[in-house]
Backbone as JSON Lines, residues from 0, in Angstrom:
{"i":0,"aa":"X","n":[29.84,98.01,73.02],"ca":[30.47,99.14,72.39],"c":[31.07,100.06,73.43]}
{"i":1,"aa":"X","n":[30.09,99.93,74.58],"ca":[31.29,100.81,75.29],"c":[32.35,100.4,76.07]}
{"i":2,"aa":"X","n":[32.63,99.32,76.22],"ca":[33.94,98.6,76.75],"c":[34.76,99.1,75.51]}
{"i":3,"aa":"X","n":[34.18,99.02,74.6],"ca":[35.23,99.24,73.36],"c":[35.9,101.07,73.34]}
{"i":4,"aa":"X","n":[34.68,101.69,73.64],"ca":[35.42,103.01,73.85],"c":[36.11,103.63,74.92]}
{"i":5,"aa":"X","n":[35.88,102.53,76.13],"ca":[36.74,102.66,77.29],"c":[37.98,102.19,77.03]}
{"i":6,"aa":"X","n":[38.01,101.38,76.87],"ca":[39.69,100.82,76.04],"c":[40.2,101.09,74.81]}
{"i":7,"aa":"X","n":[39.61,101.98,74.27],"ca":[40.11,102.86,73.18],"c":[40.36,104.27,73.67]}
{"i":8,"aa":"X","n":[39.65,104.73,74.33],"ca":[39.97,106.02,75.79],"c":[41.39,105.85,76.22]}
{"i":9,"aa":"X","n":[41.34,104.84,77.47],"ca":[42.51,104.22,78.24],"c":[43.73,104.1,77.04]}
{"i":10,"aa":"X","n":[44.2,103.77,75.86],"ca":[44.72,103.68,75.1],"c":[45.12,105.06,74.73]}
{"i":11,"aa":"X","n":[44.36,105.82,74.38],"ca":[44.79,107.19,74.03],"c":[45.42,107.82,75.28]}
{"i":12,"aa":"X","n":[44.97,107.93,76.57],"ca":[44.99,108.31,77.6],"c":[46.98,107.99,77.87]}
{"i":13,"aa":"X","n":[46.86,106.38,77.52],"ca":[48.39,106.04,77.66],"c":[49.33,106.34,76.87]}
{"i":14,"aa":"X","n":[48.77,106.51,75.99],"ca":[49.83,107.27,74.62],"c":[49.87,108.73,74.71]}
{"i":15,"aa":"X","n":[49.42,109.39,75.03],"ca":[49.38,110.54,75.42],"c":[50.84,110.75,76.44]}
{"i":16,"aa":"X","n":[49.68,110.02,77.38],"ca":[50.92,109.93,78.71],"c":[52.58,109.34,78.4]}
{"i":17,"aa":"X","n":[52.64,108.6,77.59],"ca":[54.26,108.07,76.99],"c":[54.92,109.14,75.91]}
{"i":18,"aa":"X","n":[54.15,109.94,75.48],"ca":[54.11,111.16,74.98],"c":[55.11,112.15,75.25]}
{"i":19,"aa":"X","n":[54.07,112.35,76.88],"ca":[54.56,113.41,77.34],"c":[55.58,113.29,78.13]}
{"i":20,"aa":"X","n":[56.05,112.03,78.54],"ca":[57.29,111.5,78.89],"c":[58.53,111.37,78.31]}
{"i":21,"aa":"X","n":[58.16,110.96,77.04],"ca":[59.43,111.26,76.08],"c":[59.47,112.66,75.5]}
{"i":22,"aa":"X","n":[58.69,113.73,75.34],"ca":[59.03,114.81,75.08],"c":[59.38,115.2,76.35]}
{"i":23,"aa":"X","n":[59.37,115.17,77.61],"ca":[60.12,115.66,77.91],"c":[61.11,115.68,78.51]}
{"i":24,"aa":"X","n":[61.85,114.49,78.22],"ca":[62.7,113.91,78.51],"c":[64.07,114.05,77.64]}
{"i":25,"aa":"X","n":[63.43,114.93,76.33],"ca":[64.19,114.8,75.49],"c":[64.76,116.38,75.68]}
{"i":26,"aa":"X","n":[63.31,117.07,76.36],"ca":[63.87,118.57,76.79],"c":[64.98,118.38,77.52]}
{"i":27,"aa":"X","n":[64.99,117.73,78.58],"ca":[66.33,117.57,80.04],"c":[67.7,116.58,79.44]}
{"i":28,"aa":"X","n":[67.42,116.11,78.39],"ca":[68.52,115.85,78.34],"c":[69.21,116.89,76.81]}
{"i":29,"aa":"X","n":[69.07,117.86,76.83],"ca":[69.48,118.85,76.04],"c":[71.05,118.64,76.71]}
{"i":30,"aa":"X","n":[71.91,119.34,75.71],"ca":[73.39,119.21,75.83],"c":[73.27,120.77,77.08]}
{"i":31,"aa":"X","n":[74.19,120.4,77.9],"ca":[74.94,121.41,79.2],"c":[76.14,121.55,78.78]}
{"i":32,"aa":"X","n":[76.36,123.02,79.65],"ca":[77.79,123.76,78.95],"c":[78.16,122.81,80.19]}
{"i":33,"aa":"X","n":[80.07,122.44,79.04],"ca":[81.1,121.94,80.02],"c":[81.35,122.55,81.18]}
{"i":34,"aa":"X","n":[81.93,121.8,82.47],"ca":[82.93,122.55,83.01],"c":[83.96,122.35,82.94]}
{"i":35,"aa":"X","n":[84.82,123.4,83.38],"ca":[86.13,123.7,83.02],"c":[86.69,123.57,84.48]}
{"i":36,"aa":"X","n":[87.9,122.85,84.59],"ca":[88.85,122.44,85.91],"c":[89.97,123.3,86.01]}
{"i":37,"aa":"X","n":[90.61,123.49,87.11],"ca":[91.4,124.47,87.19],"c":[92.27,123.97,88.53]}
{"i":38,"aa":"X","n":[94.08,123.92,88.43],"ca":[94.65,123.53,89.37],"c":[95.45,124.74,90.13]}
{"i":39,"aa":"X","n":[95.75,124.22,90.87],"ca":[97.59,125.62,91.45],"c":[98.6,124.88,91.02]}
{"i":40,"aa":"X","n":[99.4,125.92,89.97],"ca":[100.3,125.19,89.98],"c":[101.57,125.96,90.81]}
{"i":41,"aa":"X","n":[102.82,125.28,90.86],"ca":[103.81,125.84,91.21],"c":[104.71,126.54,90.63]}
{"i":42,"aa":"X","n":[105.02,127.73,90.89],"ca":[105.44,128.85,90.17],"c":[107.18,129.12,90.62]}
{"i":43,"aa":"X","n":[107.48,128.53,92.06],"ca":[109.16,128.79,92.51],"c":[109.95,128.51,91.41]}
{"i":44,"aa":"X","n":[111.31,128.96,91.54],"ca":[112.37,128.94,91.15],"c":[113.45,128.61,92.32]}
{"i":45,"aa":"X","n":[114.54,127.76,91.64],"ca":[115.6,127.46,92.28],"c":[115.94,128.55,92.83]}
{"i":46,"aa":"X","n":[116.68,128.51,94.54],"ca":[117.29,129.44,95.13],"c":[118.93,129.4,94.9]}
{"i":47,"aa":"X","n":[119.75,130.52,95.08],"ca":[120.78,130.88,95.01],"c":[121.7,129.71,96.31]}
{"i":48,"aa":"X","n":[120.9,130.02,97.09],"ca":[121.64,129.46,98.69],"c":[120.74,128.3,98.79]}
{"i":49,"aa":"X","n":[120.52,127.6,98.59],"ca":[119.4,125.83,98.64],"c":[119.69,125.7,100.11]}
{"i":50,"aa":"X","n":[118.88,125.2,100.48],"ca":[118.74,124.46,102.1],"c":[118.86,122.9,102.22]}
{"i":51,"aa":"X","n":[119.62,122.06,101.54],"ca":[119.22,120.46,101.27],"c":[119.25,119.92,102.25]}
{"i":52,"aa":"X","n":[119.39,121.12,103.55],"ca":[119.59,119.68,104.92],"c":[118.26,120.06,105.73]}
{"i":53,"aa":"X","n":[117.08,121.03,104.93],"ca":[115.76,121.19,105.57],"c":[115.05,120.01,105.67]}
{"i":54,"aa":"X","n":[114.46,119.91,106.87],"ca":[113.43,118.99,107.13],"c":[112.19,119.43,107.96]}
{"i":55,"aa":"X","n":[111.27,119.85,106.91],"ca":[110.01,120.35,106.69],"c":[109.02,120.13,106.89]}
{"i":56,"aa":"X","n":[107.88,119.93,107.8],"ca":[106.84,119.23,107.81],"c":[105.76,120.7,107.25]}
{"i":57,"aa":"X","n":[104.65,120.06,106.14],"ca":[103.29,121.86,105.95],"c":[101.87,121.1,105.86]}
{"i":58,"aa":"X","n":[102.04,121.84,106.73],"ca":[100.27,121.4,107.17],"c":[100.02,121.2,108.63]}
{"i":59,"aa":"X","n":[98.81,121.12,108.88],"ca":[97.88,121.3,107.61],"c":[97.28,122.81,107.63]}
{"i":60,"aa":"X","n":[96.9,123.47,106.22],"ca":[96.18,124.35,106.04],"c":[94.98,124.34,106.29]}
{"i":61,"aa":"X","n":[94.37,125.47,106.77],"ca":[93.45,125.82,107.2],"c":[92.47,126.88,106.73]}
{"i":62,"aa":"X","n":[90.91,126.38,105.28],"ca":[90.53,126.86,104.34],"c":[89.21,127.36,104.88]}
{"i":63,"aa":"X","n":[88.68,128.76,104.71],"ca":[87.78,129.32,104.94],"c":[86.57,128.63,104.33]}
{"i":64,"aa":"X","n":[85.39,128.35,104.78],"ca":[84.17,127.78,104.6],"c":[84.16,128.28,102.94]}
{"i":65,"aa":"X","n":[83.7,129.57,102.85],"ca":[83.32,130.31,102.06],"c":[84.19,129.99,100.41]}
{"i":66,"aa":"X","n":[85.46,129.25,100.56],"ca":[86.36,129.27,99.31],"c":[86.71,127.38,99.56]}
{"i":67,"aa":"X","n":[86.13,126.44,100.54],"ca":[86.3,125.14,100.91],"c":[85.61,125.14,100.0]}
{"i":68,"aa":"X","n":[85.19,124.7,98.64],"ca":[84.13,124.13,97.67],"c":[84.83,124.49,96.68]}
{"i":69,"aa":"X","n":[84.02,123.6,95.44],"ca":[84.48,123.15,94.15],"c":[84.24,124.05,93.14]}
{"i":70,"aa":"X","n":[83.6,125.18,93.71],"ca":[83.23,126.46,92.58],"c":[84.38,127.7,92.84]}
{"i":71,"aa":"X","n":[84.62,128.01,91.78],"ca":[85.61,128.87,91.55],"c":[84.69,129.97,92.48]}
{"i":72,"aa":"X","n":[85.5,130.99,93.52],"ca":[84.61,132.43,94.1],"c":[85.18,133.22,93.15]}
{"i":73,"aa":"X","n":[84.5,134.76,92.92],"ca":[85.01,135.51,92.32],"c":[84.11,136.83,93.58]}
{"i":74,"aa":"X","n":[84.75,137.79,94.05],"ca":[84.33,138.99,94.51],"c":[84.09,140.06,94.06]}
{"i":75,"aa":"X","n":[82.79,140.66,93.75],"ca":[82.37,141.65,92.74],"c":[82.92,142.87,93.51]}
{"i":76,"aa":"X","n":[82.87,144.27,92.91],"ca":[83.57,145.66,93.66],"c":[82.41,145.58,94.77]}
{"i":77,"aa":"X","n":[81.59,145.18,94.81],"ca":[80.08,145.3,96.19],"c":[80.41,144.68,96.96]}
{"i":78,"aa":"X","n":[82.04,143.68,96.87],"ca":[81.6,143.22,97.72],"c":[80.91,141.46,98.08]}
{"i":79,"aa":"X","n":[80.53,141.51,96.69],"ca":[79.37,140.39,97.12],"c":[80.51,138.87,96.35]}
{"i":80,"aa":"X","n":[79.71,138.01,96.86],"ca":[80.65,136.34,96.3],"c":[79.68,135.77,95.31]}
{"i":81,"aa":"X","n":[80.34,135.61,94.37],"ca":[79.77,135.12,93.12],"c":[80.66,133.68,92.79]}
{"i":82,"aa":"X","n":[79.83,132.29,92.72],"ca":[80.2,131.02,92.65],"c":[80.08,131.13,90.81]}
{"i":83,"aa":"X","n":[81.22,130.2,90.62],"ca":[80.97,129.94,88.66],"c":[80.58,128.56,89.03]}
{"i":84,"aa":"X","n":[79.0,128.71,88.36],"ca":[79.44,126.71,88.2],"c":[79.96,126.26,87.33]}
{"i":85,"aa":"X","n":[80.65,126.1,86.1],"ca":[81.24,125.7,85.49],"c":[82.84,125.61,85.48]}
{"i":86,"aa":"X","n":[83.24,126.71,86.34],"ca":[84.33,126.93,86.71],"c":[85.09,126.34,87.9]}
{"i":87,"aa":"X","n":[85.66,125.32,88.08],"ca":[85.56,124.52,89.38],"c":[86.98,124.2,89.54]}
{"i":88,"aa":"X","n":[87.53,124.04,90.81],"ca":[88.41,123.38,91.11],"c":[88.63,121.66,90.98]}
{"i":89,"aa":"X","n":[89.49,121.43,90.01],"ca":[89.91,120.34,90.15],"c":[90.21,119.0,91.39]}
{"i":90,"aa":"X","n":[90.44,119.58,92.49],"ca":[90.39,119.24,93.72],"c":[90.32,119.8,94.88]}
{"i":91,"aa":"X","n":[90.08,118.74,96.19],"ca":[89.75,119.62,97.53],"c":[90.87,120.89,97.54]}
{"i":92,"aa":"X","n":[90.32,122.21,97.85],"ca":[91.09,123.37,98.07],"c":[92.26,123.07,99.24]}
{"i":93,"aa":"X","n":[91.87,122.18,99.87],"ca":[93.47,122.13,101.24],"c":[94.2,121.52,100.6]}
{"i":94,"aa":"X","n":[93.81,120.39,99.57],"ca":[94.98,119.55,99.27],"c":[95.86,120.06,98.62]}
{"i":95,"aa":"X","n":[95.26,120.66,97.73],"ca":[96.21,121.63,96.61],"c":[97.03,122.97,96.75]}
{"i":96,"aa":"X","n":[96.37,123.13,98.25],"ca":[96.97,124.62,98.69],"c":[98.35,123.96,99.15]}
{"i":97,"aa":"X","n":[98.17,122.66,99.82],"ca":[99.26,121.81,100.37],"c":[100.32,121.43,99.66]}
{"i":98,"aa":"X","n":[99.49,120.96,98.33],"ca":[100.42,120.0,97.64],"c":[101.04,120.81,97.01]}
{"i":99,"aa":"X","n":[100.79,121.9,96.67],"ca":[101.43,123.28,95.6],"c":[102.42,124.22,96.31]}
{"i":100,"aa":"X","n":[102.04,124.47,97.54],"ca":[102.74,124.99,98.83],"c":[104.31,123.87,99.0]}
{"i":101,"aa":"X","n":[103.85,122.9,98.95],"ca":[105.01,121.37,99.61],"c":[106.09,121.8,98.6]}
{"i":102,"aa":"X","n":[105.58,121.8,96.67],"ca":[106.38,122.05,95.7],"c":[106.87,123.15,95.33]}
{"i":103,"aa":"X","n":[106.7,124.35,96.12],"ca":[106.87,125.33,95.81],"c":[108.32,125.76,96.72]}
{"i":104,"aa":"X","n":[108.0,124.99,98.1],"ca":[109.46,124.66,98.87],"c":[110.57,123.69,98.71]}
{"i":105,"aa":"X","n":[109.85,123.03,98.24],"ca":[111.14,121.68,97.28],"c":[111.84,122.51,96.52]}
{"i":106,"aa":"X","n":[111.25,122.87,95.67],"ca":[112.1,123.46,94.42],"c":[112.86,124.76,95.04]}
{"i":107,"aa":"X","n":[112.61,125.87,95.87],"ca":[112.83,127.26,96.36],"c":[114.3,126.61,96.96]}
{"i":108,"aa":"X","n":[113.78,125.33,98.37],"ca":[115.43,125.15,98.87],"c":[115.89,124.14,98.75]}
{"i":109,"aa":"X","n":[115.98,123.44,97.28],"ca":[116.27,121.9,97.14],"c":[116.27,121.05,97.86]}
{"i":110,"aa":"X","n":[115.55,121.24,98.76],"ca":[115.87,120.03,99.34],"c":[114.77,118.94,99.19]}
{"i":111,"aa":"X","n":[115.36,117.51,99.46],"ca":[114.2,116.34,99.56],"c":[113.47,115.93,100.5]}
{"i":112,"aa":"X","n":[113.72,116.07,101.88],"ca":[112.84,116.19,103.02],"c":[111.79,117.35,103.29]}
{"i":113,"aa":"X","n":[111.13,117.78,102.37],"ca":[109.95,118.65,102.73],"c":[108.61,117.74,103.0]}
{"i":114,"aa":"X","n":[107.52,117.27,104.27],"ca":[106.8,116.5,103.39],"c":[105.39,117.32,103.8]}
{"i":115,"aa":"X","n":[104.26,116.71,103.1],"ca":[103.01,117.03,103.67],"c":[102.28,116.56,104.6]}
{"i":116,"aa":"X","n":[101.24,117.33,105.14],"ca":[100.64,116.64,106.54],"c":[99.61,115.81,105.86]}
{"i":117,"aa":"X","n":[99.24,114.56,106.32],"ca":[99.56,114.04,107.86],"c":[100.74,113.34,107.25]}
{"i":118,"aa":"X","n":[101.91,113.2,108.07],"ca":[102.79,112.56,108.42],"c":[102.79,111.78,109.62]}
{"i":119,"aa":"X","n":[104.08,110.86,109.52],"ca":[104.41,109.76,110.4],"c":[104.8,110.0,111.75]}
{"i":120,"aa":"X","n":[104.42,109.37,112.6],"ca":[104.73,109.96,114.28],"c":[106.42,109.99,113.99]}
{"i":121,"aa":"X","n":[106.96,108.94,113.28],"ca":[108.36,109.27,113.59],"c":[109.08,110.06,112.52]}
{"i":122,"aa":"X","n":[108.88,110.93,111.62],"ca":[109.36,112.14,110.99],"c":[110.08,112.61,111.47]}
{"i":123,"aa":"X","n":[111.37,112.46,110.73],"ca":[112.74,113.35,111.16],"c":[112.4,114.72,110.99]}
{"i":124,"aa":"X","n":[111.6,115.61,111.57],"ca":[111.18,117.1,111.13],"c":[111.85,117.89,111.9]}
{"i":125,"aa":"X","n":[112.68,119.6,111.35],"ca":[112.72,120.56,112.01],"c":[111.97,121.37,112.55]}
{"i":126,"aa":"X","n":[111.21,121.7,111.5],"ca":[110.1,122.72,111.49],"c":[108.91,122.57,110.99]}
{"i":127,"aa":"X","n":[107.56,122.83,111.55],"ca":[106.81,122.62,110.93],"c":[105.93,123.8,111.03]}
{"i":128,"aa":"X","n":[105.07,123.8,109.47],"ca":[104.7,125.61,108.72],"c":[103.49,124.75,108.46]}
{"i":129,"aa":"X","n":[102.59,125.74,109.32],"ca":[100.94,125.51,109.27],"c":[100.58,126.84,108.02]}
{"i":130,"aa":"X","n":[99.64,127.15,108.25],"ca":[99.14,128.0,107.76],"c":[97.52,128.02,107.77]}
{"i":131,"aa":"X","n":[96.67,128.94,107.88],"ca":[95.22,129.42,108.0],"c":[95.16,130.86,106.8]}
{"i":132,"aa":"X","n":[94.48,130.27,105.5],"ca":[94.23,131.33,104.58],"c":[92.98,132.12,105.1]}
{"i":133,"aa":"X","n":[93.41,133.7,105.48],"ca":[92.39,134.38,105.64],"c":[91.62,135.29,104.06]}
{"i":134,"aa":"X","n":[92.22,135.28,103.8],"ca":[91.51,135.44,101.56],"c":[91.79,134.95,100.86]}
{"i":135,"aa":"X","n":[90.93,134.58,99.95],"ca":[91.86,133.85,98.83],"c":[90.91,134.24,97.55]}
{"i":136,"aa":"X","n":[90.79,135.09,97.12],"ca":[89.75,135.26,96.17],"c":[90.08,136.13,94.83]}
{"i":137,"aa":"X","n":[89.4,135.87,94.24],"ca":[89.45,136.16,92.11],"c":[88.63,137.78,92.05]}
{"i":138,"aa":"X","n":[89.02,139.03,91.65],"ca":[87.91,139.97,91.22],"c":[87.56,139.93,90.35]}
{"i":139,"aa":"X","n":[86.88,140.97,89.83],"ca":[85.73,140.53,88.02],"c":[87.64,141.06,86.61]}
{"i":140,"aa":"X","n":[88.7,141.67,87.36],"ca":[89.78,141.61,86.31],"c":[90.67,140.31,86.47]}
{"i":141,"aa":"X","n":[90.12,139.1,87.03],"ca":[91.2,138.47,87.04],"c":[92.59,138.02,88.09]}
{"i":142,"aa":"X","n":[92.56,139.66,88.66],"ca":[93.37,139.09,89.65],"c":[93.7,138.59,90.68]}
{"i":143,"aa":"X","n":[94.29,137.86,91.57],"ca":[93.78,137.4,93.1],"c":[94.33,137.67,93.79]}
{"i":144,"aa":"X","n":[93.8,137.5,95.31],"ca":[94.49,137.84,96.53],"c":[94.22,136.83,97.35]}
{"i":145,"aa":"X","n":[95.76,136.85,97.87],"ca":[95.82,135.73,98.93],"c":[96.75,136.29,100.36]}
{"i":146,"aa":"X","n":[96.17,136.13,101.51],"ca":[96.45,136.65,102.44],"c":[96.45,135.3,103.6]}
{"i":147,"aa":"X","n":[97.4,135.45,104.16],"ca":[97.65,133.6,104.87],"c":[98.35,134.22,106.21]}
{"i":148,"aa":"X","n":[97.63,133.7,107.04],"ca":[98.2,133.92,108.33],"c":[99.31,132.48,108.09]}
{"i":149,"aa":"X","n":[100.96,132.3,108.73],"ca":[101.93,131.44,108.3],"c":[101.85,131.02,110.24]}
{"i":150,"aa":"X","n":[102.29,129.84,110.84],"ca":[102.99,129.5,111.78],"c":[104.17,128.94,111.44]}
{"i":151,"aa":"X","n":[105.23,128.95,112.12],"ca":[106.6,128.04,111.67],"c":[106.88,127.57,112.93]}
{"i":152,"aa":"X","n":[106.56,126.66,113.38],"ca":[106.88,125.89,114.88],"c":[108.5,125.18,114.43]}
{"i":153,"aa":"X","n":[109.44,125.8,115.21],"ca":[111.02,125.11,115.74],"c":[110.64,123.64,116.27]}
{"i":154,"aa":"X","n":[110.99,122.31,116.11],"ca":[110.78,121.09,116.73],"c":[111.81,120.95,118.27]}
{"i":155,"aa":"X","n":[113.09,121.85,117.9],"ca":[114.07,121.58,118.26],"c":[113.79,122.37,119.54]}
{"i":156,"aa":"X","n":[113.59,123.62,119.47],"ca":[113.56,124.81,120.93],"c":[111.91,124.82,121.4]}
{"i":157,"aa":"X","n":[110.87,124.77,120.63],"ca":[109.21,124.57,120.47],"c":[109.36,125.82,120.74]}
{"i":158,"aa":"X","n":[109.88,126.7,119.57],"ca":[109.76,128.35,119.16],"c":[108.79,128.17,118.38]}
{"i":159,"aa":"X","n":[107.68,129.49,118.54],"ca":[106.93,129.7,117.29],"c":[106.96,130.92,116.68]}
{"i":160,"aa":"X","n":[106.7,130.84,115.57],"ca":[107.1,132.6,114.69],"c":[105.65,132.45,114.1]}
{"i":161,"aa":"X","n":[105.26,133.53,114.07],"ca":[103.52,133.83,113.42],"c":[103.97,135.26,112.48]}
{"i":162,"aa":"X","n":[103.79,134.86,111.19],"ca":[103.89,136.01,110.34],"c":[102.7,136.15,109.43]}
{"i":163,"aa":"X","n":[102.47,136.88,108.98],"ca":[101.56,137.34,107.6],"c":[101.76,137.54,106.2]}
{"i":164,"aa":"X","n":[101.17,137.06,105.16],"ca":[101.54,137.45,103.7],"c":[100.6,138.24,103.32]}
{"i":165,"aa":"X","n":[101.05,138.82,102.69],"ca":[100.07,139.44,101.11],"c":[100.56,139.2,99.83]}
């Protein structure tokens, strides 16, 4: 009889235990809020005076640690950096700063030789426009700021011009 209540023990003991495995298993897989993706898009307009005989090389940009990741930043008035997780960038932040930047000069000076970095050792290029974003960030209304240190290296004279945006 008592083998019998040891293996009637052990039995409960395991059902118990498969129990508490599927309850709570059923807790963790509860439904999670979506996330939501978010791109740059390009905003230029055709120019008056087009440039079609530019030949452009951009890149590569250069993305602060702090805004390099897949979570949207947002900067509270304190000051402080607040990540959304649900709120995420669609892709790596250089590529898109690149790829949105590349289209934003296509379209501005029509022309078809703009390209992105990395390019080919043998690229027919004039100029090539780096850039290093020193802000780039969302406040709690929505709006953003972007502040980009620009290089424009001449191929032709190896002039460089260093300007600033806001």
């Amino acid at each position: 009889m008592n083998t019998q209540n040891n293996t009637s023990s052990t039995r409960i003991i395991l059902y118990t235990f498969i129990l508490c495995i599927f309850v709570s298993s059923c807790s963790i897989s509860g439904t999670t809020r979506p996330s939501q993706f978010y791109v740059l898009d390009a905003t230029a307009t055709p120019s008056s005076s087009p440039a079609k005989n530019l030949h452009l090389g951009i890149g590569p940009i250069l993305i602060p640690g702090y805004i390099d990741r897949p979570q949207i930043v947002t900067k509270t008035e304190s000051a402080e950096l607040v990540y959304t997780e649900y709120k995420r960038w669609a892709e790596p932040m250089d590529e898109m700063f690149t790829r949105t930047l590349t289209q934003n000069i296509t379209i501005s000076t029509d022309s078809n030789s703009i390209i992105s970095h990395p390019w080919s050792a043998n690229a027919n290029l004039d100029n090539e426009l780096t850039a290093k974003i020193i802000k780039f960030e969302n406040n709690n209304h929505g709006d953003a700021l972007l502040i980009v240190q620009w290089q424009l290296l001449n191929k032709n004279n190896k002039k460089t011009s260093l300007f600033y945006l806001f």
